[in-house]
KOLBAZA-819439 format. One line per field, with one value per residue: residue number from 0; x, z, y of N, C-alpha, C in turn; residue in one letter; chain. Coordinates in nm, 3 decimals. Each point is the difference from the previous one (the first is absolute). Layout:
KOLBAZA-819439
nr = (NUM,...) $
n_u = (X,...) $
n_w = (Z,...) $
n_v = (Y,...) $
ca_u = (X,...) $
ca_w = (Z,...) $
ca_v = (Y,...) $
c_u = (X,...) $
c_w = (Z,...) $
c_v = (Y,...) $
rest = (A,...) $
kette = (A,...) $
END
This chain:
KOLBAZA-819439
nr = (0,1,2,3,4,5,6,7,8,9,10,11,12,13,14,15,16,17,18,19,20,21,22,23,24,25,26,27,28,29,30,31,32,33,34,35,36,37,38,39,40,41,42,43,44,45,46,47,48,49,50,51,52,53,54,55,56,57,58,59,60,61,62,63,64,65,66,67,68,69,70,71,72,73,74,75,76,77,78,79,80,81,82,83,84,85,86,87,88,89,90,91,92,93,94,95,96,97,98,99,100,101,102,103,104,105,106,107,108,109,110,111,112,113,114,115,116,117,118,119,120,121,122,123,124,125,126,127,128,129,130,131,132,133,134,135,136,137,138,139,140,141,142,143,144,145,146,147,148,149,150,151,152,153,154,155,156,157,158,159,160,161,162,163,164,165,166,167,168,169,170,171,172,173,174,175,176,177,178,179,180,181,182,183,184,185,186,187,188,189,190,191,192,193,194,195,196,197,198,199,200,201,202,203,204,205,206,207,208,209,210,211,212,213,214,215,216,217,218,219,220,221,222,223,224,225,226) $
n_u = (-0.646,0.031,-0.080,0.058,-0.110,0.075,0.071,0.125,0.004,0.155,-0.014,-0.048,-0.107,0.009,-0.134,-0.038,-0.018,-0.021,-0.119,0.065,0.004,0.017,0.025,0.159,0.030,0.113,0.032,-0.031,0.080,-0.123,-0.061,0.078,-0.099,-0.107,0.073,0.054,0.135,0.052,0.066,0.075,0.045,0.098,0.028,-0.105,-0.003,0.137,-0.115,0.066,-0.057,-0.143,-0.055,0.035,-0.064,0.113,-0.098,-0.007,-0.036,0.137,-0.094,0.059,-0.069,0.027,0.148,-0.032,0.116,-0.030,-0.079,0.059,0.113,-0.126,-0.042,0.072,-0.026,-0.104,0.074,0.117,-0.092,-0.045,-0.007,-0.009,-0.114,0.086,-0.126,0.063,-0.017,0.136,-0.081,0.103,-0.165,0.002,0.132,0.054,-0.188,0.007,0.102,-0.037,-0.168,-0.002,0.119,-0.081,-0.140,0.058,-0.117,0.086,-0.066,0.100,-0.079,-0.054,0.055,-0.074,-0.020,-0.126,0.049,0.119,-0.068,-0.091,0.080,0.061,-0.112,0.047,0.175,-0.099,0.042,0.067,-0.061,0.069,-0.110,0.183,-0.108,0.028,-0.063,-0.004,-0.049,0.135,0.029,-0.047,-0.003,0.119,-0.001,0.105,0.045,0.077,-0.076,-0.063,0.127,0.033,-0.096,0.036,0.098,-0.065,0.118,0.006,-0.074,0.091,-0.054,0.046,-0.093,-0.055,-0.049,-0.143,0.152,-0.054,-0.034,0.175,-0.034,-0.050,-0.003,0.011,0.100,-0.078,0.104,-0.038,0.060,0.122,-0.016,-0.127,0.009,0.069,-0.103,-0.039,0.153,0.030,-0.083,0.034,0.138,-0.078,-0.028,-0.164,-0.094,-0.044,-0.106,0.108,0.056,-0.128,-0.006,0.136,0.004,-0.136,0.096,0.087,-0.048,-0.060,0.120,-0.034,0.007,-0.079,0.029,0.098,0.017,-0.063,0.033,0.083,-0.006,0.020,0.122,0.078,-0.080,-0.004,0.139,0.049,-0.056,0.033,0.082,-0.123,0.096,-0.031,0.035) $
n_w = (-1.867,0.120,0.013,0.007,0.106,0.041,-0.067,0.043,-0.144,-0.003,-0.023,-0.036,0.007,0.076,0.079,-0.061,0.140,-0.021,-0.032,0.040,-0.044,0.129,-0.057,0.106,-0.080,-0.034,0.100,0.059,0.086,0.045,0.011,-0.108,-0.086,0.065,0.055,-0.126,0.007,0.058,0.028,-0.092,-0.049,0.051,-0.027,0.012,0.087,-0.072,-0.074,-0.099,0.048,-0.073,0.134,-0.162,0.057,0.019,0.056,0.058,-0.030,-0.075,-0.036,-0.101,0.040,0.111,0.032,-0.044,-0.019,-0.110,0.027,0.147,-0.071,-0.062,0.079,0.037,-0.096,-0.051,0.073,-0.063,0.014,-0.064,0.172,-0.071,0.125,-0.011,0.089,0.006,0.014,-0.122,-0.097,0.037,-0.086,0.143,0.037,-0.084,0.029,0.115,-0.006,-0.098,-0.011,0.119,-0.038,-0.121,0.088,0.032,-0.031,-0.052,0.062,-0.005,0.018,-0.088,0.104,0.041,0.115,-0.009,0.120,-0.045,-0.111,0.083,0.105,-0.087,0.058,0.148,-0.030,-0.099,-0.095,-0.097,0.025,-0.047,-0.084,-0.076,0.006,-0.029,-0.142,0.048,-0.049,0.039,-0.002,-0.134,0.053,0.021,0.079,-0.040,0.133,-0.032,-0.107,0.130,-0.004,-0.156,-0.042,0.080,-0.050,-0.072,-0.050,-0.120,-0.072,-0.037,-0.120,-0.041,-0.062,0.041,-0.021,-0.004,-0.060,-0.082,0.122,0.012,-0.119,0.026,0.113,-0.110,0.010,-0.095,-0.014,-0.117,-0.044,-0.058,-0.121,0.010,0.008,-0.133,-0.057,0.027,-0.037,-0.095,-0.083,0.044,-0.031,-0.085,0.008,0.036,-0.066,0.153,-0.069,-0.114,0.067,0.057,-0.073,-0.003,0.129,-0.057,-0.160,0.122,0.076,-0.130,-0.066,0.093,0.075,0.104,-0.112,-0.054,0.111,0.003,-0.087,-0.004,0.113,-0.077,-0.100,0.087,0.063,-0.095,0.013,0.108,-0.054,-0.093,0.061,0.084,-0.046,0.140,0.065) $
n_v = (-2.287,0.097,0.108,0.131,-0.007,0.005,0.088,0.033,0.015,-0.004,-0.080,0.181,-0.153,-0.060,-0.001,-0.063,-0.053,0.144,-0.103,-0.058,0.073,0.007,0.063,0.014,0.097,0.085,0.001,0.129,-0.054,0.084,-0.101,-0.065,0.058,-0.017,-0.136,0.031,-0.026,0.131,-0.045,0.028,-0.115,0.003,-0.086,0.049,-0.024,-0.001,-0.081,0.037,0.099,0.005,-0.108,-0.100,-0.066,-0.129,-0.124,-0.092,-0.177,0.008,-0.018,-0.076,-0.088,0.094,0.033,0.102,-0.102,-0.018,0.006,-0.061,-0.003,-0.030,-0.074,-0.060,-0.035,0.025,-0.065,0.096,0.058,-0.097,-0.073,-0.075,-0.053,-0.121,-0.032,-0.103,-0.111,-0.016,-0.013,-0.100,-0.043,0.050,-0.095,-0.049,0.002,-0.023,-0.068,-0.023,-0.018,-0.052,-0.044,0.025,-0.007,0.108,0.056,-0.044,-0.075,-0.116,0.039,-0.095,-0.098,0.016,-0.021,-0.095,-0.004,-0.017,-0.057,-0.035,-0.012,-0.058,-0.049,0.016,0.014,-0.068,0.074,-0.097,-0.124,-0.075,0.042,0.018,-0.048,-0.091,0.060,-0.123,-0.104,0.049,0.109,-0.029,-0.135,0.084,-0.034,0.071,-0.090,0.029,0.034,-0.042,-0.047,-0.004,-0.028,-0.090,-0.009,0.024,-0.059,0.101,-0.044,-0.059,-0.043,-0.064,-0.013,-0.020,-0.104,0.029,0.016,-0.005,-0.101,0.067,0.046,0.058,-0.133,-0.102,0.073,-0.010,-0.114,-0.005,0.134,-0.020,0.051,-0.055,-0.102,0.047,0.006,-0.094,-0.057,0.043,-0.023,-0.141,0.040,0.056,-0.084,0.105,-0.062,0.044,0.050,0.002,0.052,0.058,0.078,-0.002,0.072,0.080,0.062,0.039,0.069,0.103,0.018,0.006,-0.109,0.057,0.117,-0.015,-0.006,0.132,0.036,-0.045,0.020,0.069,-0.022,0.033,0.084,0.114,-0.043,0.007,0.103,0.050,-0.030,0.061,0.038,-0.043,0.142) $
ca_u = (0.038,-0.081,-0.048,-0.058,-0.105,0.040,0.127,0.018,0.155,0.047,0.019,-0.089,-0.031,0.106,-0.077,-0.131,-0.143,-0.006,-0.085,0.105,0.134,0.002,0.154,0.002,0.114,0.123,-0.039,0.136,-0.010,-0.035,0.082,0.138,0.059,0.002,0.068,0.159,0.047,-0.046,0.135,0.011,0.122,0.094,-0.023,-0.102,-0.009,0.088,-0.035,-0.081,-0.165,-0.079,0.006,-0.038,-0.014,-0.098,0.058,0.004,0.107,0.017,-0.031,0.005,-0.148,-0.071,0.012,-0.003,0.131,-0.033,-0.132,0.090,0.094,-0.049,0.012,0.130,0.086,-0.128,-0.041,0.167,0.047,-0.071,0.039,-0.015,0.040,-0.035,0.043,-0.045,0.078,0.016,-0.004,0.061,0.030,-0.056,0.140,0.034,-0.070,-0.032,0.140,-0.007,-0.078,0.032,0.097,0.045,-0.082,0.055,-0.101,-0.082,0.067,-0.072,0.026,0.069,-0.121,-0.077,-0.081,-0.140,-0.049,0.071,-0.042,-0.080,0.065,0.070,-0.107,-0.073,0.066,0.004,-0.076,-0.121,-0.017,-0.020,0.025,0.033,-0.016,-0.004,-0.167,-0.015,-0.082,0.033,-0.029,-0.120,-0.095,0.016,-0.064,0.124,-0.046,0.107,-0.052,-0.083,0.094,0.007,-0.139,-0.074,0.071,-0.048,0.144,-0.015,0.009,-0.046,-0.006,-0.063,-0.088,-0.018,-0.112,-0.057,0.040,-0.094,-0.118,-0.022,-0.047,0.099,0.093,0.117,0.030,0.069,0.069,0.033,0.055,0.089,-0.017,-0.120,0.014,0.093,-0.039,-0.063,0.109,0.018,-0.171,-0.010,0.068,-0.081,-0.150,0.003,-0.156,0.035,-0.088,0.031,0.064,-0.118,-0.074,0.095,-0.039,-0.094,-0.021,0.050,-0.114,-0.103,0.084,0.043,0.009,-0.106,-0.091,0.030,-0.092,-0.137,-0.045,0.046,-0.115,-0.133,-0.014,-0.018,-0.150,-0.045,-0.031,-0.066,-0.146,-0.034,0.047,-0.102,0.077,0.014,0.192) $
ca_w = (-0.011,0.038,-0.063,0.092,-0.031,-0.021,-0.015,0.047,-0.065,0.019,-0.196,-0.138,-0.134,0.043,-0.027,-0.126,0.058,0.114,0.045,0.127,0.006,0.021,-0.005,0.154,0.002,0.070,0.130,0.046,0.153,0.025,0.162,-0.033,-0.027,0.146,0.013,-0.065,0.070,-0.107,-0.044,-0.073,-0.046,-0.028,-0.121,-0.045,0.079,-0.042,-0.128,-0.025,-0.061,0.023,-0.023,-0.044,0.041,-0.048,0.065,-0.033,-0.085,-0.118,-0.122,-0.153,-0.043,0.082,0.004,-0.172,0.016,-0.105,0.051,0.097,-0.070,-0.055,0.123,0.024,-0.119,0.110,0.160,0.065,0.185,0.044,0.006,0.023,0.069,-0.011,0.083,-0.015,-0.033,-0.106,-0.108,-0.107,-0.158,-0.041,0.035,-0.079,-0.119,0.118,-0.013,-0.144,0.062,0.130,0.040,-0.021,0.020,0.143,0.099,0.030,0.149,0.029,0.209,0.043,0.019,0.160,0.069,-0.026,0.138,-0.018,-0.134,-0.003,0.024,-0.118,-0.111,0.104,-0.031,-0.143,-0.070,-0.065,-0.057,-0.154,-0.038,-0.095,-0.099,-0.168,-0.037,-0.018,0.027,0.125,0.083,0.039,0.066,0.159,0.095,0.097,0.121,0.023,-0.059,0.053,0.150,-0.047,0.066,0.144,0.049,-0.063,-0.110,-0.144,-0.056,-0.141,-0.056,-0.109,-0.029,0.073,0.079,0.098,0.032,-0.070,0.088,0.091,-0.055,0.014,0.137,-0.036,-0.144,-0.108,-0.071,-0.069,-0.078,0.142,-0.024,0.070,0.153,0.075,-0.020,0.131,0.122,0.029,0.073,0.123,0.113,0.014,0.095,0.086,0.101,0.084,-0.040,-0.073,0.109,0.039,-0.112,-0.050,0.090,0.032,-0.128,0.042,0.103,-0.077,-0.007,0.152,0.023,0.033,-0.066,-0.087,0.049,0.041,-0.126,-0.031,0.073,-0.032,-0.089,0.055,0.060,-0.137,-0.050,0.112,0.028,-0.153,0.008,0.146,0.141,0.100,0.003) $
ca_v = (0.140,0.084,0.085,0.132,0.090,0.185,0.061,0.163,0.012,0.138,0.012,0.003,-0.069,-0.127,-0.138,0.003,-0.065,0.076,-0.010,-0.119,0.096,0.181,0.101,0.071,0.060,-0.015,0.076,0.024,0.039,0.144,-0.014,0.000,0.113,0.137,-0.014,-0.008,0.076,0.093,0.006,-0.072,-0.069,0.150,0.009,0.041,0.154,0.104,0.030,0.125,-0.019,-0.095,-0.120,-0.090,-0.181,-0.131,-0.101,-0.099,-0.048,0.059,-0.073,0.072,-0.026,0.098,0.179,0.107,0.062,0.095,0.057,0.004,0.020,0.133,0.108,0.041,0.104,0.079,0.075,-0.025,0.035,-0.057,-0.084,-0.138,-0.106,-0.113,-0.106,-0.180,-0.105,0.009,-0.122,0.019,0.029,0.151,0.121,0.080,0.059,0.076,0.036,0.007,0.145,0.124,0.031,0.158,0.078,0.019,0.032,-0.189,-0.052,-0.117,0.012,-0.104,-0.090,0.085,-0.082,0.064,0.096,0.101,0.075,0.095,0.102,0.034,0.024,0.133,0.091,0.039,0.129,-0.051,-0.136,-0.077,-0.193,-0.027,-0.131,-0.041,-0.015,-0.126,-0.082,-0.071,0.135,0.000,-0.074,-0.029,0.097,0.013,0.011,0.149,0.093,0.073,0.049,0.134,0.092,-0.006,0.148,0.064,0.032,-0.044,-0.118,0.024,-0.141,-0.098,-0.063,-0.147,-0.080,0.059,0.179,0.073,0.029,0.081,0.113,0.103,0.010,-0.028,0.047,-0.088,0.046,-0.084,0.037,0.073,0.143,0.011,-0.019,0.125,0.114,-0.065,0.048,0.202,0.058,-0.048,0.057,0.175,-0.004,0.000,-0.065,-0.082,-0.078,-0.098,-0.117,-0.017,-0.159,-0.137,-0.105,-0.075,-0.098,-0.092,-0.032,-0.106,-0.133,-0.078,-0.113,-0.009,0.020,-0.087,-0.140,0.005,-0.007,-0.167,-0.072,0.031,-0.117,-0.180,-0.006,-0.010,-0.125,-0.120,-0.006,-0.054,-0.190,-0.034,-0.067,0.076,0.023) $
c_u = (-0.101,-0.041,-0.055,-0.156,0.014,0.140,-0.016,0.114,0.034,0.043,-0.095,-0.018,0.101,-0.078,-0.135,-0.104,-0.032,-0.116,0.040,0.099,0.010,0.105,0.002,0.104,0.081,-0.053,0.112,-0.005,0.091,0.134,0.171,0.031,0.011,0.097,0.123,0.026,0.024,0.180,0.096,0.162,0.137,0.001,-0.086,0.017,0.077,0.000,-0.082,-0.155,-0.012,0.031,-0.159,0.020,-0.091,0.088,-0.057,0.091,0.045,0.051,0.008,-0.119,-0.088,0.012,0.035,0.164,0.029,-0.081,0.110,0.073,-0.065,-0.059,0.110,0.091,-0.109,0.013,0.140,-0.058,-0.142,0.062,-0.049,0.028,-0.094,0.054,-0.037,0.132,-0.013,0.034,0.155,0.080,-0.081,0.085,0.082,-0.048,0.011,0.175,0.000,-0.078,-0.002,0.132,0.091,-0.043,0.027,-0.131,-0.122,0.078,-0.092,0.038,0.006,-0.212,-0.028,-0.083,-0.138,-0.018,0.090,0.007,-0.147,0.060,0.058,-0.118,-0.076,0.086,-0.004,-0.101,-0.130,0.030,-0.026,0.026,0.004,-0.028,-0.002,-0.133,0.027,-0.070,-0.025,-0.062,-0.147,-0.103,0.069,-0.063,0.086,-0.040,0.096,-0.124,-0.103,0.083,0.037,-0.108,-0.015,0.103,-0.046,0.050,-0.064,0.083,0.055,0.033,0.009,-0.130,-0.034,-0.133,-0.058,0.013,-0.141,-0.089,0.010,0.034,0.157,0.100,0.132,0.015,0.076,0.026,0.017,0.147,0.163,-0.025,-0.114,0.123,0.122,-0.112,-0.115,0.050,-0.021,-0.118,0.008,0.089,-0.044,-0.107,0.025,-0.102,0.047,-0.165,0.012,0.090,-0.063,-0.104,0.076,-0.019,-0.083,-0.071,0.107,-0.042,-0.121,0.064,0.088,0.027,-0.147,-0.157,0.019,-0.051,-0.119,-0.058,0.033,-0.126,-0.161,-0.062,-0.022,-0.123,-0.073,-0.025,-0.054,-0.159,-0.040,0.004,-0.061,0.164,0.009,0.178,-0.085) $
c_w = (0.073,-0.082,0.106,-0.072,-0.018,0.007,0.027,-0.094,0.041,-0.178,-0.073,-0.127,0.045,-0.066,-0.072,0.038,0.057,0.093,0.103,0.078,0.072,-0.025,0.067,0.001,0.149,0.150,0.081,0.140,0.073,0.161,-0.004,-0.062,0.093,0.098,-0.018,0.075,-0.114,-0.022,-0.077,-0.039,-0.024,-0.159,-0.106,0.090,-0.068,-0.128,-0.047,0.003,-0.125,-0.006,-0.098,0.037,-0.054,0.091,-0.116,-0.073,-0.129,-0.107,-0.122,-0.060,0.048,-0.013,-0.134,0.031,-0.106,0.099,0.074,-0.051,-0.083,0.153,0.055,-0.101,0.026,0.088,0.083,0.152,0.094,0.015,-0.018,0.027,-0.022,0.104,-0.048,-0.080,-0.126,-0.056,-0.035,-0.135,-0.067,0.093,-0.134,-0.124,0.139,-0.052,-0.104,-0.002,0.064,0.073,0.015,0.065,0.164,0.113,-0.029,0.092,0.044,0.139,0.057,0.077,0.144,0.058,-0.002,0.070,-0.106,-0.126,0.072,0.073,-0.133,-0.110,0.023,-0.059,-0.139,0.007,-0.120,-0.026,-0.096,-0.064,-0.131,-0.085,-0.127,-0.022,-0.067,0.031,0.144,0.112,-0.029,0.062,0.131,0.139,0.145,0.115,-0.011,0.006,0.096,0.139,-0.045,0.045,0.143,0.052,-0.061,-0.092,-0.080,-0.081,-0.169,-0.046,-0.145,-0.026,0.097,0.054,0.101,0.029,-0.056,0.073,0.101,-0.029,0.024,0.109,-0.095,-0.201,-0.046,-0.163,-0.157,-0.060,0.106,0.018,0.100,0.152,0.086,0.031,0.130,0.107,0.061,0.074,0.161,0.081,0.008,0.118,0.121,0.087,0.084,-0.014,-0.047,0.071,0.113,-0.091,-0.020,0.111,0.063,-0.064,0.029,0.083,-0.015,-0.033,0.111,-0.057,0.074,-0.060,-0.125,0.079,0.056,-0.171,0.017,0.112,-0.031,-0.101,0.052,0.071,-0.102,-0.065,0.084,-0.005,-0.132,0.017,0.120,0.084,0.127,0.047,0.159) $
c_v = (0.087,0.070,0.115,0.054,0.150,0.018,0.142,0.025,0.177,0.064,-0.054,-0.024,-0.094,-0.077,0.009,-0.007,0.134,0.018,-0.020,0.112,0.154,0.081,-0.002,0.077,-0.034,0.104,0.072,0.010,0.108,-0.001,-0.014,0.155,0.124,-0.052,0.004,0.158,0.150,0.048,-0.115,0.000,0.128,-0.041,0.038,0.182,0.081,0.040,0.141,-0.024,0.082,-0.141,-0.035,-0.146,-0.047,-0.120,-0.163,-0.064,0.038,-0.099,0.020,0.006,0.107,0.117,0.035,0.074,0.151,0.139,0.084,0.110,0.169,0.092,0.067,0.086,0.130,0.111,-0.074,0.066,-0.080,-0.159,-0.131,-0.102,-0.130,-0.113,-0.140,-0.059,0.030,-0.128,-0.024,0.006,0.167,0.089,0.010,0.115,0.146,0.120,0.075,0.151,0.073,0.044,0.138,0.072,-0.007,0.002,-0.155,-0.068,-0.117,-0.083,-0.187,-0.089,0.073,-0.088,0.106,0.127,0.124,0.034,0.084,0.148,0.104,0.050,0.151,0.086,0.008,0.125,-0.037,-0.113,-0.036,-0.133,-0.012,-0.132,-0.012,-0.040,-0.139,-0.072,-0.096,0.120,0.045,-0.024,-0.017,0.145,0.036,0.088,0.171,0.078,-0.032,0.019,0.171,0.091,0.012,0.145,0.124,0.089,0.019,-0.114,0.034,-0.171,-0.021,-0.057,-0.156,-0.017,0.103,0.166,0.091,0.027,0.056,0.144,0.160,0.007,-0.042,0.043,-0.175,0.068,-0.084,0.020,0.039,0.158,0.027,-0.045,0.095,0.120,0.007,0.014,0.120,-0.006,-0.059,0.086,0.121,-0.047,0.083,0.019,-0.124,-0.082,-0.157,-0.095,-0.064,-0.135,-0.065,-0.096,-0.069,-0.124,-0.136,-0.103,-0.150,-0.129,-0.061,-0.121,-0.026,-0.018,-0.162,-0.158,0.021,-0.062,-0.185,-0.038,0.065,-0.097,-0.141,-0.011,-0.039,-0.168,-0.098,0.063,-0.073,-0.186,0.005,-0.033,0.110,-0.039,-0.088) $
rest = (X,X,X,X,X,X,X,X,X,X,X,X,X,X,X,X,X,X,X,X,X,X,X,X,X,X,X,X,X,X,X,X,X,X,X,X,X,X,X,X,X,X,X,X,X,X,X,X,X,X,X,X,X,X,X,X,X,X,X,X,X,X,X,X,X,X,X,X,X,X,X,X,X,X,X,X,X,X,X,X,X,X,X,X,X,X,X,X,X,X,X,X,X,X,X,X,X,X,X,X,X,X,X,X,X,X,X,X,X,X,X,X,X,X,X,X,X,X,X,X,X,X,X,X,X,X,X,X,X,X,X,X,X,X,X,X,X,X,X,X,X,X,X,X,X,X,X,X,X,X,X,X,X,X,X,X,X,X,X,X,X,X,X,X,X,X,X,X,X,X,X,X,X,X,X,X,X,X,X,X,X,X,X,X,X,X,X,X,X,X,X,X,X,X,X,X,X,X,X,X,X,X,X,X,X,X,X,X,X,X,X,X,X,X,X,X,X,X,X,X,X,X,X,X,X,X,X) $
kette = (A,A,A,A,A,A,A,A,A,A,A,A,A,A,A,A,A,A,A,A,A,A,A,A,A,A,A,A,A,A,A,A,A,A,A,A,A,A,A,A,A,A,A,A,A,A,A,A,A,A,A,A,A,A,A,A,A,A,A,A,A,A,A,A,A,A,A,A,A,A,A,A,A,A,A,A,A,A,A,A,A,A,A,A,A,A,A,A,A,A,A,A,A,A,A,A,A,A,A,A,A,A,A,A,A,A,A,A,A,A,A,A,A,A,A,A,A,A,A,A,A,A,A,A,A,A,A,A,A,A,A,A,A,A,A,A,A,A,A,A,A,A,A,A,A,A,A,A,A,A,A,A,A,A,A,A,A,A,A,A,A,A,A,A,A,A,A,A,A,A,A,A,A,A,A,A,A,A,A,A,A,A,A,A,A,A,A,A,A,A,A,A,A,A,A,A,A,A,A,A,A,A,A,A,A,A,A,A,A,A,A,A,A,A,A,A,A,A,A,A,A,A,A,A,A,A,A) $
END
């Protein structure tokens, strides 16, 4: 049986040895998002604003359908959009909750290049999660593609959000995260969209392997090994 001298886990408290162990959070590349193009799907274009989004896979285990559902009852002239592949044993809880609710809109699966396009025409980003044990310890690559545009953010509780202080409103409560809502589409310091991206920035993909090879020097000096 091998055994790794060092691990890079992307999930916190995976592993027990953390002596052995660097966090490396999740990284976002700066270069796909200044690239996506800045027009977006007719389908999405003819929707009332304000646009509310969210992309990724939709999972029963993931998105707060409840949560969803109290936004939208909320804020009838506010639109919501949801892009990704739908679970489906979370289309009929999807039928069931949101059906009524005319300004929810589930736009279907997008190729990468063209959810970030779709991500340029949101007003505020969000990441409806469920406070579970599963969402806790995960570290979703969205939420720093969310920042690198320098969108307001609003969230759920999750792994890591806390450390980035006032760029993203979280939310424990729906009442709080409607109320967050409001506050994000009021913004209007072009300051704060300024730090979202530099806080994006810091989380490159660049910066995230200067840190992994710093470790690995680190260790090849500690074990005398020359690279």
């Amino acid at each position: 049986q091998k055994r790794a001298s060092m691990v890079f886990p992307w999930l916190v408290n995976f592993f027990d040895r953390s002596s052995d162990c660097t966090y490396i959070p999740n990284g976002v590349s700066l270069r796909h998002i200044d690239q996506a193009a800045k027009t977006v799907g007719r389908d999405m274009a003819g929707l009332p604003k304000p646009i509310v989004g969210y992309y990724g896979v939709i999972t029963k285990d993931r998105l707060d359908i409840d949560l969803l559902a109290f936004l939208a009852r909320e804020n009838p002239n506010k639109s919501f959009v949801l892009l990704g592949w739908v679970w489906p044993n979370l289309k009929p809880i999807i039928e069931q909750k949101l059906k009524p609710f005319k300004n929810v809109h589930f736009l279907g699966r997008k190729k990468y290049q063209e959810v970030l396009a779709y991500l340029k025409g949101f007003d505020v980003a969000i990441m409806p999660h469920l406070q579970n044990e599963f969402n806790r310890f995960t570290d979703p690559l969205k939420i720093y593609e969310y920042l690198a545009t320098g969108k307001p953010v609003v969230s759920t509780p999750a792994n890591n959000l806390q450390s980035f202080g006032k760029l993203i409103y979280c939310a424990s409560t729906p009442t709080e995260f409607n109320n967050n809502l409001r506050e994000a589409l009021a913004e209007t310091s072009s300051t704060l969209a300024t730090d979202r991206r530099a806080l994006a920035k810091a989380n490159a993909w660049p910066e995230r392997v200067t840190i992994m090879l710093k470790q690995l020097d680190n260790a090849l000096l500690k074990n005398n090994v020359r690279a």
